[in-house]
C-alpha positions, 0 to 999 in steps of 0.5 A: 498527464498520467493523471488524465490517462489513469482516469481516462483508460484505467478507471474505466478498466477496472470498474468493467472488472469489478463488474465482470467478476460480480457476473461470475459469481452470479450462481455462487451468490444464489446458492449462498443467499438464492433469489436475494444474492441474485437480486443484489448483484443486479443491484450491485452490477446497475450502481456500478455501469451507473458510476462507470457512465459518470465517470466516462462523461465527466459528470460532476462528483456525487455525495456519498448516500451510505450510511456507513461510518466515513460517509460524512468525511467524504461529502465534507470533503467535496464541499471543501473540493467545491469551495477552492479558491482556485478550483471549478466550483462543481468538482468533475471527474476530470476537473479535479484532483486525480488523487481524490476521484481516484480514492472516490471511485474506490469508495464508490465501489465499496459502496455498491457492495456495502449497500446491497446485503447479503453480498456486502461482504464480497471483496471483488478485488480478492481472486486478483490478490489470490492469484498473484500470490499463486503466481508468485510462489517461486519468489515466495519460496526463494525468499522463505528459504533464504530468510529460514537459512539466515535465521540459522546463524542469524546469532552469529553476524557481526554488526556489518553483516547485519547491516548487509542483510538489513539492506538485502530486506529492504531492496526486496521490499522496495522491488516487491512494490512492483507488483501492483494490481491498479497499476496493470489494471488487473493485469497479471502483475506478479513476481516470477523469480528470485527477488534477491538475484537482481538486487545487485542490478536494481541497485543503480534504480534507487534514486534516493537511498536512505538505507544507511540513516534507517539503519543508524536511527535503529542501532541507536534505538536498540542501544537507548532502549530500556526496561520500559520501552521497547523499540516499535516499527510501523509498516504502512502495508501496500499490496498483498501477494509477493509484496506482503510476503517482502513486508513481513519477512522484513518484520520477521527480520527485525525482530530476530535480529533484535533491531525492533521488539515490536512492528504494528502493520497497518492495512486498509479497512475495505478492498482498495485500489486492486490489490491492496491489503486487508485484515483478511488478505493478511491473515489469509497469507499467514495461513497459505504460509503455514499450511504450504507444503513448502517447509520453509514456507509453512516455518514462515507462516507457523513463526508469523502466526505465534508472533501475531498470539505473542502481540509481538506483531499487531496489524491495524486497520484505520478508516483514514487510510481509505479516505482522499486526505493526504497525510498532513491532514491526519492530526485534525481528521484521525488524531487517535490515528496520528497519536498511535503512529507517534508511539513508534520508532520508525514508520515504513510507508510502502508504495505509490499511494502512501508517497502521493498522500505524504506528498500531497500528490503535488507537481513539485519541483524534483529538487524539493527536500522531501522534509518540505513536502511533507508539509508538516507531517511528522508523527516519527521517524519515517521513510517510503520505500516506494516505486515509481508509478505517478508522477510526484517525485522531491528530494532529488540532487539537482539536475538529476530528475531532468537528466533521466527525463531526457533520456527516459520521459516515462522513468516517474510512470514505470515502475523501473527506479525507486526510492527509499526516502528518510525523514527524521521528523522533529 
């Protein structure tokens, strides 16, 4: 399976990674901290050749021994792993479910970080994000310049061109998820040109498109609301780089054409799989933005910035997105977490991780309603704009999985169709 290839060649990868950057840093860990910073990254560097050999010889799972705040969910979480019905008693690194030992193996890097002041502050993942951000500064540009030149008339359009620039925004979005850093292992992964060129192309890739359902539940949120309610969007971030550049251009988007009032963006709370998005990586965007010497770029981030003082914009972090639960498990796990997501009108989850955690990661037949799989998770509207990088795919017209499978065997592993996939909740 791809799940017995992510854990086989994939993992490994990326720990030899981590590994390799902590070794680099070497000289800038002893001129911050000396000897200490030094001795911490041995330390660091030892727990994590430790984690790579355990996982490489499929030795059973180990119970977290940090003290930090998640730590009890975890081993609560092995235990019911080790008390399955169905399950192998002693859950191994490739005797259990992928999506559990591949969040386990994220935690376990955090930990040797988290573990071993002064350098626990390190995020090993950050130069990786850095750099595609770089890279992707043509796309970043095309984008910013395109969004500024709509805001000019942006008064002006009609509800059909409104429509049209909603549905261009999305699809950015959408694509912008390729970008993915544990999905190349590190690899280069960045948005080289113009993303809305290849829109039109792309169009044919989208094997669920919900567009017009987002685009009507928003329009009549906009005409019900009233003095005391405003209309709130969630954005469930993915990755940093290009693609929350795509998010918060969206964002952008929906305030200024008054589909929302508010948008509450909800990041992870430590560094995880590669490239995802912390409060840091979000914040340091905003600021590359506005200091680029790129007009449009530096108008994006100064506008950003204002909208973040105005509390127009809120970014969260939740210790819930960084543990193995799928979703269905977050009204008795995290219930602060599922009552803050019921205050919203819409919920945007982006990307692979969040769908294998709507989903439960499962192999469902493709022709699952996705309501179905959703398996009782319904805090508010919702939709996952989400490209296709594992194997879990529901909601499909009948027959029309199995007919791309015949033609293309790895069309669920490569990132070439997407989904933007609506549930109306209650």
């Amino acid at each position: 399976s791809f799940a017995y290839f992510t854990i086989k060649d994939r993992l490994p990868q990326i720990l030899t990674r981590v590994i390799d950057t902590l070794h680099r840093h070497k000289n800038e860990f002893f001129e911050e901290h000396g000897e200490k910073g030094v001795e911490a990254e041995k330390r660091a560097i030892s727990f994590l050749s430790k984690l790579r050999n355990e996982l490489q010889t499929d030795k059973p799972v180990t119970p977290l021994e940090d003290e930090l705040p998640d730590a009890a969910l975890w081993n609560q979480y092995l235990d019911y792993q080790r008390n399955l019905p169905n399950g192998n008693g002693e859950p191994s690194w490739f005797q259990s479910p992928w999506l559990y030992v591949e969040c386990y193996m994220y935690r376990r890097i955090h930990a040797a970080l988290a573990q071993n002041p002064p350098i626990d502050n390190f995020d090993v993942f950050k130069e990786g994000k850095a750099q595609n951000f770089f890279e992707s500064q043509e796309a970043v540009i095309a984008l910013c310049t395109y969004f500024q030149e709509l805001l000019k008339n942006i008064k002006d359009l009609d509800e059909k061109q409104l429509q049209e620039e909603l549905f261009k925004l999305l699809q950015v979005s959408l694509w912008g998820n390729k970008c993915d850093l544990s999905f190349s292992a590190g690899e280069d992964s960045s948005q080289k040109s113009s993303p809305l060129q290849a829109l039109e192309n792309l169009v044919p890739y989208i094997l669920v498109n919900d567009m017009e359902k987002i685009w009507s539940l928003l329009v009549n949120a906009k005409k019900n609301r009233t003095e005391r309610s405003n209309v709130r969007v969630d954005i469930i971030l993915d990755n940093a780089g290009f693609e929350l550049v795509s998010d918060l251009v969206l964002a952008d988007f929906l305030l200024s054409s008054k589909l929302a009032d508010e948008v509450y963006f909800h990041g992870k709370s430590i560094p995880w799989y590669v490239s995802d998005t912390t409060k840091h990586d979000f914040n340091w965007t905003i600021k590359q933005l506005g200091s680029a010497n790129h007009m449009w770029m530096s108008r994006c981030g100064i506008n950003w910035e204002g909208n973040l003082k105005k509390g127009v914009w809120v970014f969260r972090d939740h210790m819930f997105w960084t543990l193995p639960h799928d979703f269905s498990s977050m009204s008795e796990v995290a219930p602060d977490l599922y009552a803050e997501l019921q205050k919203s009108n819409l919920l945007l989850f982006k990307g692979d991780l969040n769908y294998r955690k709507l989903t439960g990661d499962r192999k469902w037949e493709y022709s699952v309603p996705f309501h179905q799989a959703l398996n009782k998770f319904r805090p508010a509207p919702l939709c996952s704009l989400r490209t296709l990088k594992s194997d879990t795919q529901v909601g499909l017209k009948p027959g029309q999985g199995e007919q791309i499978q015949a033609s293309e065997p790895e069309w669920m592993v490569s990132g070439k169709y997407g989904v933007v996939q609506f549930d109306a909740g209650l």
